[in-house]
Structure formats: structure tokens, C-alpha cells
C-alpha positions, 0 to 999 in steps of 0.5 A, spaced: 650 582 672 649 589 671 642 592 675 636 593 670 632 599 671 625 599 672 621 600 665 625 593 662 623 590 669 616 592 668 616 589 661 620 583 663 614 582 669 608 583 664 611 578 658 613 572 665 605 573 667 602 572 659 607 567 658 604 564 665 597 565 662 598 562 656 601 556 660 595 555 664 590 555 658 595 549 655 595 545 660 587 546 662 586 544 655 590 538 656 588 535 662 594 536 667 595 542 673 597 548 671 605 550 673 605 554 680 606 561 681 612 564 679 615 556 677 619 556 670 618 549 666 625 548 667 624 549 674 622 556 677 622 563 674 629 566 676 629 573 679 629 579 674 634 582 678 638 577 676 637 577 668 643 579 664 643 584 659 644 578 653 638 575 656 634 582 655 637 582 648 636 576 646 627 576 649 628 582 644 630 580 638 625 575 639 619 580 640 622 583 634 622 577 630 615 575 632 614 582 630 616 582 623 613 574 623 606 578 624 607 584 619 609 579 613 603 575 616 598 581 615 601 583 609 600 577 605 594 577 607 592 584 604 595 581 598 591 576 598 585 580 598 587 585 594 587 579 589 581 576 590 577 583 590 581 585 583 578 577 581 571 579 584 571 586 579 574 583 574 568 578 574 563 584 574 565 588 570 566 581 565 558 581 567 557 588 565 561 589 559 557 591 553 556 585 548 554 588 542 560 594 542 568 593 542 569 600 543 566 604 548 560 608 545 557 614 549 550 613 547 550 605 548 547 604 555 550 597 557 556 602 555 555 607 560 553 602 566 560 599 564 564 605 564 561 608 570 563 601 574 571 602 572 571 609 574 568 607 581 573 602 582 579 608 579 576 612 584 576 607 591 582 605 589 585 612 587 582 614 594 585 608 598 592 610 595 591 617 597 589 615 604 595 611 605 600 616 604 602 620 609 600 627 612 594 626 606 588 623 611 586 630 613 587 633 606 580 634 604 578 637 598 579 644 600 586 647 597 590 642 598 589 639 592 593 638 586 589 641 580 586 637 575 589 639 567 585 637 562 591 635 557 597 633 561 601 630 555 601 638 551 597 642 557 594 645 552 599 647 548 600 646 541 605 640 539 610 645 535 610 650 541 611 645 546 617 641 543 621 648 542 619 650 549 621 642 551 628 643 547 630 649 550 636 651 554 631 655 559 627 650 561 632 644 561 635 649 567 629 650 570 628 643 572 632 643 577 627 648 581 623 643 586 618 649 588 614 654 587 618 660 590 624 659 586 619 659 580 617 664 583 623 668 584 626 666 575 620 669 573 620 676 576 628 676 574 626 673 567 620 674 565 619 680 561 614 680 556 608 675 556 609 674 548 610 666 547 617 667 543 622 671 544 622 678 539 624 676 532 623 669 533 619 663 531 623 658 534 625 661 541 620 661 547 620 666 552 622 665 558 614 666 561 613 661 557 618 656 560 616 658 566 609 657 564 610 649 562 614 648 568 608 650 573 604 644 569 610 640 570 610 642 578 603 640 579 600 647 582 594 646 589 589 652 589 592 655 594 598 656 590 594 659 584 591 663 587 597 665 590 600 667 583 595 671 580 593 674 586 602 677 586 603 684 587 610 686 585 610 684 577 604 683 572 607 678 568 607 673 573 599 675 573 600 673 567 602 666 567 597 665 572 591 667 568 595 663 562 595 656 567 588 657 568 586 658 560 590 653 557 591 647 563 584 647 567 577 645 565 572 650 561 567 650 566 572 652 571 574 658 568 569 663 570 571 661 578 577 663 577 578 669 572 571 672 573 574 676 579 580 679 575 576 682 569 575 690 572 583 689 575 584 695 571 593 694 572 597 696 567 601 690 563 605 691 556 607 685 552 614 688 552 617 691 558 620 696 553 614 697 550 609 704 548 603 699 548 600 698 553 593 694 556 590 692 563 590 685 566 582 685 565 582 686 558 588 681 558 583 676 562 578 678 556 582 676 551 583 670 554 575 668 555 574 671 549 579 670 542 580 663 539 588 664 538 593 667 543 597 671 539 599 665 534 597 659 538 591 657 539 587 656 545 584 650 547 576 649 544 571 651 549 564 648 549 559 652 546 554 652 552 560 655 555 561 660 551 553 663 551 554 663 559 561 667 558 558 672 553 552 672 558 557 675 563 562 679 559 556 684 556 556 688 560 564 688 562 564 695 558 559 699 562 563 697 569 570 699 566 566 706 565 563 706 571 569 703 575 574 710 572 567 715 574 568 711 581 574 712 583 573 720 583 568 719 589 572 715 593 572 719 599 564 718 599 564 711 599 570 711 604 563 713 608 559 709 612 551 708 610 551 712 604 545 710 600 548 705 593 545 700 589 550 695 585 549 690 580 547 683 583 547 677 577 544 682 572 539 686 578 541 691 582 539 692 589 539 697 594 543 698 600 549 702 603 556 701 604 560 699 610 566 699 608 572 701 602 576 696 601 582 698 598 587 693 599 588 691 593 589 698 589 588 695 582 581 691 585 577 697 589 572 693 592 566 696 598 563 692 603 555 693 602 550 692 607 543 689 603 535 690 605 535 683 609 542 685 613 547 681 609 554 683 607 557 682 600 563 685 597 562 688 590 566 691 586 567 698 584 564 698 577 558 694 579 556 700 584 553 706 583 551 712 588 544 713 589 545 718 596 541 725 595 546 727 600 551 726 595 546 728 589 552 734 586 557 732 589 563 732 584 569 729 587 576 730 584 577 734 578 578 729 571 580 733 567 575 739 567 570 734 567 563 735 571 561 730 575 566 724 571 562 725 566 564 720 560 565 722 553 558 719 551 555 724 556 553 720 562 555 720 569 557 713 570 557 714 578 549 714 577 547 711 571 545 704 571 546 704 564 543 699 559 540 693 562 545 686 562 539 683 557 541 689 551 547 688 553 548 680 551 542 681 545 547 687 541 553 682 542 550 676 539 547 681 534 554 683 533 557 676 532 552 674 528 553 680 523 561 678 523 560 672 520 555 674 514 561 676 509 556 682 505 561 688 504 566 691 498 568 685 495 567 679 501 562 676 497 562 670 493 564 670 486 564 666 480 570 660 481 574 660 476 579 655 473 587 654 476 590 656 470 586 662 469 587 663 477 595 664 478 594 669 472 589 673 476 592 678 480 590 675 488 585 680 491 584 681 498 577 684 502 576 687 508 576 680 512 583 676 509 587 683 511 584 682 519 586 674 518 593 676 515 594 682 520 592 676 525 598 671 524 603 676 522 601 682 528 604 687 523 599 692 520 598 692 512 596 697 508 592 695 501 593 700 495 586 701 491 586 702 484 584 710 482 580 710 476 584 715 471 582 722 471 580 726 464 588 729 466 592 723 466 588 721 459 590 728 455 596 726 458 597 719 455 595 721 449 599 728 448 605 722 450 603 718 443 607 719 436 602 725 431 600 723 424 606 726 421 611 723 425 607 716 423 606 718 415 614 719 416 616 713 419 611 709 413 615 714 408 622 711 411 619 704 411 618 704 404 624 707 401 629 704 404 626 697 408 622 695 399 629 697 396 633 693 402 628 687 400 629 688 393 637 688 393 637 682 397 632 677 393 636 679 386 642 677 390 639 671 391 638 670 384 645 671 382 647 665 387 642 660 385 643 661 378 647 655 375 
């Protein structure tokens, strides 16, 4: 038969010596003399030499078989103790589960030790099904991650926007897109205003929103987030980022993810062909800040969260300023170990620069070097410039203003301004104030019947045109009525009939309308006599 070569050879020999071994231990454990070396049961072992390839085979197909014997062996045996630790947490949570409520209450302690027992064992059983996958062991919880949405049914949305987005032409074509680049790619050829319907209609979603609902539907990791806010070619694509975070991710996490981008000073219009225009920081405020977007409201925030972003917004206007003074002394800050001092957590510290970091042009960040010889980042609008060296350095001209001085008066490469507290206390001030209804005609009136109500013309104040202005984006004018003027009224009363054309009406009226009158009722007579 044809020669083997030396790995079967290898493998044969080691197989005929366990097959020995095992041999020997039977016989031992019966009481007879172990088989010599090298004699088969059947009368010696054949020379491997001399096996044929069908003998090979045929071994292999019974290493396998045994292979597959021990693997469903294993398996059951996994199943059987998946079973019996399911019985076993069943039992303990049938032992923890509350006995005096059938829905889980919150405050109810026996309820909680029950829910905290099934979520640990979601969790285990979660973090085997994720160990178990391949090329998931070494994941981590860093950026691999799927993000976690808070609503995966509507992902924020509103049921009426989510069914016309589900309904649409556009998003049944852009299921066939598997990745983000490709989604990537349909937003940057579609994407043209960031508006949740079409222009001139209710019922058609635009494309950034189709797009938006199929990044839910893909399952996004951070680093491909980050990717998409961070895109430099189009801000519409920004935008969808910006609009994932607020509606899908949690309230807590907002700050992490959008706080960086508030002074990011690149111009956005709703539409492409649009004169209006904002900036991505005042459209990230905007989200952190407005209940509604456009016409579809925001998901709630938690009023403890709220404070916390109120805190940090306050003084986002002081930076802008100071952000635009900035930029005309770009070329001191281009300099090493100039003298600064930059806003740190509402504090301002001393320091001096080490680097400007201008990679990103519409976030100008500059490297600074603290007292105690650390390095950090800091945005430009939370700088100023306190080098005497520099002390009348104007920089470029802005428009024949000295020294980037501001409309205000102040020199926002220097100032420090108002102080973060101040700042955080008149907003809240001014918060409290929009909610007291106590100028023109918003205060409360006498309520009157329904009949008497639709016979009322509908008066409107100050509040009801801005809520109205806010659902419909079109701008309304309200006519006051003028009291009428001495002129108007000699007006109206030369515009009434005189006396004499009144004492000549009443003349006529006798003449003619008494014999008129007369003539009938004698006719009358005629006929009714018999």
C-alpha cells in the first residue's frame, strides 16, 4: 500500500501506545499479565508502514465519532446545569419576592431586594452571552460598546413623527444600508436642512431625519458617535449627532457628550438655501435648553438635571464674547509662556500657554500649563490674556474697534466678567419671572359662561402670540384698537342726517304713509260688509 508520511506515522504510534497503556491498566484491574510490547490482542501489532489508507480512515472516522460523542456529552451536561441554576434562581427569587405587593413598588424594600436579585442575574446571564460571542472577549467597556437608548421602541421620538418616518419611501430604501459609511455618505448627498419635515409639509420627513431614525435602528458605539459629531465636511451631519445624543441617550449623559460643542462657533441654516443662519453651539444650546424641537417635543429631563445644566450654561454668553475677542490675538497665544488665566469649574486659575491647537478651526483650544506643572486643554472663550508684556497689544483690526472691545464696552480678551454664581442666580431669576403672568392683559380675568365666550371676540396677550408663533414659526402681528380721536368723531357726527332732513323725513311720513294707511283700512271695510 502507498507509503505514509511522518505526522500520520507520529499520530498512529502515539494512539497504539494509549491504546496499550489503557490495555495494561485493564488487565491489571482483572488480575491477568499485561499484553507484551508491540503484540496486538488479535496476535501482534502490524507494521504502521504497512497500514493502508482505508485503515487511516477509517481510525479517523472513529477519533471523530468519539469527538462528537464527547462534545454532545459536554454539551447536555451544560444544559443540565443551565437547568438546574435556572430551578435554583427561581427558588430564590420565589423566596425574595414581596408578599405584600403584586407590582413592583419602588419604596416597598422587599421589592427592591427582589428587583435588584433578577437584575443581577440579567446582568451574569447578559455578560456570559457576551463573553460567549466571538471577537467579544477583549471588548471591554471602552468604545466598543453599543450605546445604550432610553427608549428603543419610539427612540425618543413622537408616535405621530416615528410612524411618518417608518411610512416613508426614504427610509424603506435606506434599510438596505448595513454600515455607517454608507450612511454617512446618504446624509452628506441628501441632507439638507435639519427641520424634521420636508418644507411645506406635515407629513414628509426630511431626509436628516430618515437617516437619524436608521443610526437608532443600526446601534451606534461610541467611537462612531464621536465620529459624527466630530465630521468636518458637513454640519448637517453634526447635526444628526447632536440630535442622537438628545433624543436616544440618557439625561445624564448629555453634558459628556454635547458640553465640548457649545462654543463650536460653525455656521449651520435650517435650510441650505436659507439667509438665517445659527451656529452649532447655539443649536447644541438649544437642545439642552427648549422643551420642543421645532414641533416635536424633547424627551423630559429630570429637574436635578436641569439645575446642573443651568449651572453650566450661564455663562456660555460671556465665552462667546470672549471666544470672538480672542481670535484677534491668536498670534500671542500662537506663543510659548505667555502669562493666562482660564476658567476652570467656575474658578479661574493662573497659568501659561504651551501650545495653540488649531486643528479644529471652529473649536481653537490652547494648551495650558498650570502652577503645579499640569497640562490641560481650554477653550478659547474660557482664556483671557493677563501678560503685562501684551498689556496694549491690539492684534488684528475688528472693524476700528480698539482692543476687541465689544458693543458693551469690555475688553473680553482681559475681563473676567461676572462671576459664574451671578450668572446662574439672574437666569434662574429670569426663569422665575416668565413664569409670573403680570403685564398687559396676561393677568387673570373673571371667567365667563360658554355662551357669553364664543359671542366674545378671542383676545390674545403677549404669551399666547409667542406660544402660537412656536407651533406655526410664523411670525404674527396683533392690531390694537386706537381710542377714536376728537377728529373721527366731528367726523361721524357731520356723516348724521341734520334736523331739517329729519323734520322732512317725519313730514313725508305722515302725508303719505297716514293716507296710505287710511285708503287701506276703508277698503277693507268695503269688502267685509255684507
Amino acid at each position: 500500500g502507498p507509503q505514509l508520511d511522518s505526522n500520520a506515522i507520529a499520530a498512529l504510534l502515539m494512539q497504539q501506545q494509549q491504546q496499550s497503556a489503557a490495555a495494561a491498566g485493564l488487565a491489571a484491574a482483572l488480575g491477568r499479565p499485561p499484553p507484551a510490547t508491540g503484540e496486538a490482542p488479535g496476535g501482534g501489532y502490524p507494521d504502521v508502514g504497512q497500514l493502508t489508507s482505508q485503515q487511516v480512515s477509517a481510525q479517523q472516522q472513529a477519533v471523530q465519532a468519539a469527538q462528537a460523542q464527547e462534545a454532545m456529552r459536554q454539551a447536555k451536561q451544560k444544559r443540565e446545569e443551565k437547568i438546574r441554576e435556572q430551578a435554583a434562581d427561581q427558588e430564590q427569587a420565589d423566596k425574595l419576592r414581596c408578599h405584600l405587593h403584586k407590582k413592583t413598588n419602588n419604596k416597598c424594600k422587599f421589592c427592591k431586594r427582589y428587583t435588584d436579585f433578577i437584575k443581577d442575574i440579567e446582568n451574569r446571564d447578559a455578560a456570559r452571552a457576551q463573553g460567549s460571542k466571538p471577537g467579544m472577549q477583549g471588548a471591554g467597556s471602552g468604545n466598543r460598546e453599543v450605546l445604550e437608548i432610553v427608549n428603543p421602541k419610539t427612540f425618543g421620538l413622537s408616535p405621530l413623527l416615528q410612524t411618518h418616518i417608518v411610512e416613508s419611501a426614504h427610509f424603506k430604501a435606506l434599510m438596505s444600508l448595513g454600515n455607517l459609511d454608507q450612511l454617512v455618505e446618504e446624509m452628506h448627498q441628501f441632507a439638507d436642512g435639519i427641520e424634521p419635515y420636508m418644507q411645506n409639509s406635515s407629513t414628509t420627513p426630511s431626509a436628516l431625519f430618515c437617516c437619524l431614525y436608521r443610526l437608532f435602528t443600526l446601534g451606534l458605539q461610541a467611537q462612531q458617535l464621536r465620529y459624527i459629531v466630530e465630521y468636518q465636511d458637513n454640519p448637517y451631519i453634526r447635526c444628526a449627532g447632536f440630535l442622537f445624543v438628545r433624543f436616544g441617550l440618557q439625561p445624564e449623559a448629555l453634558w459628556h457628550w454635547l458640553g465640548d460643542y457649545l462654543l463650536d462657533d460653525e455656521i449651520v441654516r435650517p435650510t441650505k438655501d436659507s439667509e438665517f443662519y445659527t451656529t452649532v453651539g447655539e443649536f447644541v444650546e438649544g437642545l439642552l435648553t427648549q422643551d420642543k424641537y421645532y414641533s416635536t417635543v424633547l424627551p423630559r429631563m429630570p429637574m436635578s438635571t436641569k439645575r446642573q445644566l443651568e449651572a453650566k450654561l450661564a455663562p456660555i454668553a460671556q465665552c462667546r464674547k470672549r471666544t470672538k475677542a480672542n481670535k484677534s490675538l491668536l498670534e500671542v497665544y500662537r506663543k510659548e509662556g505667555v502669562k493666562v488665566e482660564a476658567n476652570k469649574d467656575g474658578e479661574w486659575r493662573r497659568g501659561v500657554t504651551v501650545e495653540l491647537m488649531e486643528n479644529v478651526p471652529s473649536r481653537i483650544k490652547v494648551l495650558v500649563r498650570w502652577d503645579d506643572d499640569t497640562e490641560e486643554e481650554v477653550h478659547l472663550g474660557r482664556i483671557i490674556l493677563s501678560d503685562n508684556r501684551y498689556a496694549n497689544y491690539v492684534g488684528k483690526p475688528n472693524r476700528n474697534r480698539s482692543r476687541s472691545r465689544s458693543r458693551d464696552g469690555v475688553d473680553w480678551a482681559r475681563a473676567k466678567g461676572r462671576s459664574d454664581k451671578e450668572l446662574v442666580d439672574e437666569m434662574r431669576r429670569a426663569d422665575r419671572d416668565k413664569a409670573v403672568c403680570a403685564s398687559g392683559k396676561e393677568y387673570a380675568k373673571k371667567p365667563v359662561g360658554y355662551k357669553a365666550a364664543c359671542a366674545l371676540p378671542r383676545e390674545q396677550g403677549a404669551a399666547s402670540h409667542r406660544l402660537m408663533e412656536e407651533e406655526t414659526f410664523v411670525p404674527m402681528k396683533q392690531s390694537r384698537r386706537r381710542s377714536p380721536s376728537q377728529g373721527s368723531r366731528n367726523e361721524e357726527f357731520r356723516k348724521a342726517p341734520s334736523a331739517e332732513h329729519q323734520a322732512r323725513m317725519q313730514q313725508l311720513f305722515e302725508k303719505y304713509g297716514m293716507a296710505k294707511s287710511s285708503e287701506a283700512g276703508s277698503a277693507r271695510a268695503d269688502i267685509d260688509a255684507p
